[in-house]
C-alpha positions in Angstrom: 82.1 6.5 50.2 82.6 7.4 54.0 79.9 9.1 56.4 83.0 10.4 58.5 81.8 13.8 60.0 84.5 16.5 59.2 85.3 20.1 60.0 87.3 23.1 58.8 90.9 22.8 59.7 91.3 26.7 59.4 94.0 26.7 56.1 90.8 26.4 53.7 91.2 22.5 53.9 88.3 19.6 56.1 90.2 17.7 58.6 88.2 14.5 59.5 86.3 14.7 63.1 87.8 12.0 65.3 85.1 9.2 66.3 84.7 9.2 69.8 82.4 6.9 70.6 81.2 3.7 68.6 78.3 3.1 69.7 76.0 6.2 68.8 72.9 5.1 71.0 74.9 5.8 74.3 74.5 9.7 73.4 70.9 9.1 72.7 70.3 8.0 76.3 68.9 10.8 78.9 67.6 10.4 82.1 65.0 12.5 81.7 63.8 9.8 79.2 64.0 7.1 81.7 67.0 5.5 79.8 69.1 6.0 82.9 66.6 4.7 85.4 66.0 1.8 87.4 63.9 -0.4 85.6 63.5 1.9 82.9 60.2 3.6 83.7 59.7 6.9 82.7 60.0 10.0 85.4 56.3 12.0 85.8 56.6 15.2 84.3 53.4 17.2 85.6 52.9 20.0 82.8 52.0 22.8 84.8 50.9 25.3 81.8 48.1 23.0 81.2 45.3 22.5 83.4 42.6 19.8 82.1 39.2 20.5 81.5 36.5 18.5 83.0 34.7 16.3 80.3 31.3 18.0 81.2 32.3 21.4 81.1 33.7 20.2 77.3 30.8 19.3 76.4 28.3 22.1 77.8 30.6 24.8 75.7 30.3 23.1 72.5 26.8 22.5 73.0 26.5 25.8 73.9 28.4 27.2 71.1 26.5 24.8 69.0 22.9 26.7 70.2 24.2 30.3 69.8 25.0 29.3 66.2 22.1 28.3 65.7 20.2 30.5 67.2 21.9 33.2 64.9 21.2 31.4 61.7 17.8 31.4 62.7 17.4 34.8 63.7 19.5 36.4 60.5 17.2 34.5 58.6 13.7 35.3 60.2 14.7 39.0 60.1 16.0 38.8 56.1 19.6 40.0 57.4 21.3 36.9 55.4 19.1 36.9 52.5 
């Protein structure tokens, strides 16, 4: 059995695709990668949709978030709302 890649030769029939290259890693290789760069190191790519937030601010809105909940439990309960 044969892995050949083939294609439609337009009479109905599959023609086989000609092998270019042997040696399928070379069309893995991009140099955006860093396969193509010296030394091999990987470019920076700065992701400019994301901006990180600080570790304290993290924290202070899901402590925050944390109290409100609570606080709403409480209340709903002390007033009968929830049960």
């Amino acid at each position: 059995m044969s892995l050949q890649l083939h294609r439609p030769d337009g009479k109905g029939g599959l023609e086989v695709r000609p092998v270019t290259d042997q040696n399928w890693r070379n069309n893995l290789r991009s140099p955006r990668w860093g396969a193509a760069l010296r030394g091999g190191k990987l470019p920076e790519l700065a992701n400019a949709e994301v901006n990180p937030t600080s570790t304290g601010r993290a924290v202070a809105f899901w402590v925050g978030l944390g109290l409100i909940t609570f606080v709403l439990v409480v209340v709903g309960y002390g007033t009968s709302f929830w049960g």
